[in-house]
N, C-alpha and C positions, 0 to 999 in steps of 0.2 A: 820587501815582500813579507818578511815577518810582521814587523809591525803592522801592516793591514790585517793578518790572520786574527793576530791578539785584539788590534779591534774592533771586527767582523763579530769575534767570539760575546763578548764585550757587548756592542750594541743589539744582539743577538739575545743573550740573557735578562736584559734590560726588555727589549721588547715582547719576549715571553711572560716574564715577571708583570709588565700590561695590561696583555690581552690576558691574564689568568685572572686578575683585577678585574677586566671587563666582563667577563663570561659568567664568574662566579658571584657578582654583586658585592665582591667583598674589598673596604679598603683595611690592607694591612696596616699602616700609619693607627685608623680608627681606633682599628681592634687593640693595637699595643695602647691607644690613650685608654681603651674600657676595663682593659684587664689590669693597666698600672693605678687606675684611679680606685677599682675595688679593697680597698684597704681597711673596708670594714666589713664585719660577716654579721650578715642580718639573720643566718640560721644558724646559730649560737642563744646562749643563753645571757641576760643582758639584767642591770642593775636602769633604771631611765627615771627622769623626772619630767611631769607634764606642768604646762599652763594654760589655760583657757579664756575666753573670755565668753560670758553665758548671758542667754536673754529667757527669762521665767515669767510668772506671774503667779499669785496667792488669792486665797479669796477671804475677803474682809466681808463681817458677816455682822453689819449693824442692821439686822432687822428686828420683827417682834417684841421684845422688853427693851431691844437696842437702839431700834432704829429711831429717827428723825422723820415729821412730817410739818415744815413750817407756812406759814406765808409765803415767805422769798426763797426758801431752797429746802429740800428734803433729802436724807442719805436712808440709801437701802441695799441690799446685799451686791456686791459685785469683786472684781476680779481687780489687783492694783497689776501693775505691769512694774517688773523688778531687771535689772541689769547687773551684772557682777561678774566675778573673777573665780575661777577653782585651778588651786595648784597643789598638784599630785606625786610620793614617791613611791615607786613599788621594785617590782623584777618579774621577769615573762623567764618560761623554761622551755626552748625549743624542743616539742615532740618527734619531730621528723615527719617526712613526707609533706613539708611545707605546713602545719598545724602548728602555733605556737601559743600559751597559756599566761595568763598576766595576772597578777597580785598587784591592785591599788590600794592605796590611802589617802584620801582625798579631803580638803577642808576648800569651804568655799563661801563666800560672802556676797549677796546679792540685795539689792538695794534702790530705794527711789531717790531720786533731786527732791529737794526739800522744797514742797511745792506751798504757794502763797499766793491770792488772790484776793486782792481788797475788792472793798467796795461788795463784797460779798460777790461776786462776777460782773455784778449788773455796774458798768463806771458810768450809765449814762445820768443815775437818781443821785441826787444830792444829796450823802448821808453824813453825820456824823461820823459812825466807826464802823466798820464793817469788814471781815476778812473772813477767807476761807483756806487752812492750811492742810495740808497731810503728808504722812511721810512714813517709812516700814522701813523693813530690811527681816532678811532671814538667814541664818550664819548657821554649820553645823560641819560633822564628818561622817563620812561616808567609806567602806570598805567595801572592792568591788572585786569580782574574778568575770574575766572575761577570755574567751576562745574564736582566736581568727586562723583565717587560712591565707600565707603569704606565696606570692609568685613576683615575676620581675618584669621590667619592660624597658627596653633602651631607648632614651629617650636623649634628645640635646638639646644641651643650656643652652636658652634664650638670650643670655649675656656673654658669654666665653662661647666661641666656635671648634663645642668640640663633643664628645659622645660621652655618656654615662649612663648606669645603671639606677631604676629608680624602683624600688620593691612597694610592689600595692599590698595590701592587708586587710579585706573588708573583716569586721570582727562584734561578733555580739556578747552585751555584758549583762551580769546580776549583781543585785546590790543589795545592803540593807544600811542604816543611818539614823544618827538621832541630831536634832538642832533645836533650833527657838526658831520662832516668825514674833517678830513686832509692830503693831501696827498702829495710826493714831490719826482721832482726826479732831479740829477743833473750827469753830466756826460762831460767831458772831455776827448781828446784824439788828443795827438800830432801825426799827420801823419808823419810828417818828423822830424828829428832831427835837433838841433840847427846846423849853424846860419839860415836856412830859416824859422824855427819856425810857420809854417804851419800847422794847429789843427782842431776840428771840435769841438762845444761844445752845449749843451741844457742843458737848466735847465726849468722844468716843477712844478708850485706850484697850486694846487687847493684844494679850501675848499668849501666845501658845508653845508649849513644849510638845516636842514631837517624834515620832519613830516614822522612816520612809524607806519603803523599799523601790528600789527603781529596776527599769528593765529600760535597755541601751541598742542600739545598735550604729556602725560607724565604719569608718576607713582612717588608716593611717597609710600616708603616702612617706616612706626614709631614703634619704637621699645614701651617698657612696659613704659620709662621715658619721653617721649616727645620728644626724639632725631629722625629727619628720614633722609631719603636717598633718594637724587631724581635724576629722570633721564630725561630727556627733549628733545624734538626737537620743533624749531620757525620757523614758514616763515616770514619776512620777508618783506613787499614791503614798497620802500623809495622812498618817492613823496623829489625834491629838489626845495625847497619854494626861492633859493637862490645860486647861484654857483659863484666864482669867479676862474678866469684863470689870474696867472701872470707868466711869462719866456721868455726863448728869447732860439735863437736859433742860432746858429753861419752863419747857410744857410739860413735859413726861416724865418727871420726874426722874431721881436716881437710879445706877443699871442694878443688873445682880452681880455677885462676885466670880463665882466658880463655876464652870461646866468641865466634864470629863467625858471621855472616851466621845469624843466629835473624827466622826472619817471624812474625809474631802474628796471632792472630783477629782481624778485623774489628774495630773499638772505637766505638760512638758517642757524639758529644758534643753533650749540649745544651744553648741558647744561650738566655738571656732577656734582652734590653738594649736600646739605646738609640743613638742621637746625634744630632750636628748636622752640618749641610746647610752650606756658607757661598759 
C-alpha cells in the first residue's frame, strides 16, 4: 500500500509538471537550451571585425576633349559596374536602453574583370586587328560612426532542433573617406584591310584622387556566439580633389592633362557580409 502512495504521489507531480507545460505554452527543456546557449552578451561593449562583399559603380567620363566618335564604335560618358570586398575593424559602446554605437575603419577594393573584345564587337567583318579592352578599380579607407537600436527574437536553428536567441540591430551610419578610381580604356580597329592599313584607335586613361563621404543604413542580425550577418546599403558622393586624363585618339587628337575639383552623382554601394563580435 505504501508503495502505490509513493507512486500516486510520483505520477501525480509528473502530470502536473504537463499540464503546467500545456496551459502556459512553455517548454521547460527549451527554455534551459535558450538560457544555457546565451553565452554571449550582445548589450556589452564589444571589440568586432567586418567583411563584406560590395557591388558599386563609377562614372567614366570620356566625353568633350575625351571622348571618341568613330566609324565602327564611339565611347561617351557612362557608369562602369565594379564588384569588390570591404574588410573592417572597430568597437561599438553599449548605451543602454537597447541603443549601441560603433567606431569603423574600413579599407575596400572594388573592381572590374578585365574585359576584352576583338574584332572590335562586330566578329561577323573580316578585320585584320581589332579589339576593345577596359578595366578600373577603386581602392581607399573609410572611417565610419554609426547608431542602431538592438532587440531580440527567439528563433530555431534550421540545422540542430533546438531554440536560440538571435539579436536584430537595424542601424544607420556617417562616413567620410579618401581613395583613388582608375580607369582605362583602349580600343583599335582596322577599317580596311592591309595593304592600305587604314584604322581608327583611342586609348583613354583616367585616375582620380578622391574625398567621399557616405551616408548608410542597414541591419545586423548576431547570433548567441558573436557571429552576425549584415546587410547594408551606402550613398555615396565623391568630391574629386584631383583628376588626371592621358590618351590620344587616332581623329581627335591628344586629351588634356589635369582637371580638379570634379563632384559626381551620388554612387550606391551595396554590402552583403559578415563578422565577429569579441
Amino acid at each position: 500500500m505504501k508503495q502505490l502512495i509513493i507512486l500516486f504521489i510520483a505520477l501525480n507531480g509528473s502530470f502536473a509538471l504537463s499540464q503546467s507545460e500545456f496551459l502556459d505554452g512553455t517548454d521547460v527543456k527549451s527554455e534551459t537550451k535558450i538560457e544555457d546557449s546565451k553565452t554571449f552578451n550582445a548589450r556589452a561593449s564589444h571589440w568586432l571585425t567586418t567583411f563584406g562583399f560590395e557591388y558599386t559603380s563609377y562614372e567614366l567620363l570620356p566625353e568633350g576633349d575625351f571622348g571618341f566618335a568613330g566609324n565602327k564604335k564611339s565611347f561617351k560618358k557612362e557608369n562602369q559596374s565594379y564588384v569588390g570586398a570591404r574588410l573592417g575593424f572597430g568597437g561599438e559602446i553599449y548605451l543602454g536602453a537597447g541603443f549601441i554605437t560603433r567606431t569603423m575603419l574600413d579599407g575596400y577594393f572594388h573592381g572590374t574583370l578585365f574585359d576584352q573584345v576583338l574584332n572590335g564587337g562586330d566578329e561577323a567583318e573580316d578585320v585584320d586587328f581589332a579589339f576593345t579592352k577596359k578595366n578600373g578599380q577603386i581602392y581607399g579607407l573609410d572611417i565610419t560612426q554609426s547608431l542602431g537600436w538592438m532587440f531580440d527574437m527567439k528563433t530555431k536553428n534550421p540545422f540542430m532542433d533546438e531554440w536560440s536567441y538571435l539579436t536584430i540591430e537595424p542601424f544607420v551610419e556617417a562616413g567620410i573617406g579618401m581613395g583613388r578610381a582608375y580607369s582605362r580604356i583602349s580600343y583599335r580597329y582596322d577599317t580596311q584591310p592591309a595593304p592600305t592599313g587604314d584604322y581608327e584607335r583611342y586609348k583613354f586613361r583616367m585616375t582620380d584622387e578622391i574625398m567621399n563621404t557616405r551616408l548608410a543604413g542597414g541591419v545586423n542580425f548576431t547570433g548567441a556566439k558573436g557571429f552576425f550577418f549584415q546587410l547594408k546599403a551606402a550613398m555615396n558622393t565623391y568630391v574629386v580633389s584631383e583628376r588626371k586624363i592621358k590618351g590620344m585618339s587616332h581623329n581627335n587628337g591628344p586629351f588634356k592633362d589635369t582637371e580638379k575639383n570634379v563632384k559626381l552623382d551620388p554612387i550606391m554601394v551595396y554590402t552583403l557580409g559578415g563578422g565577429y563580435k569579441f
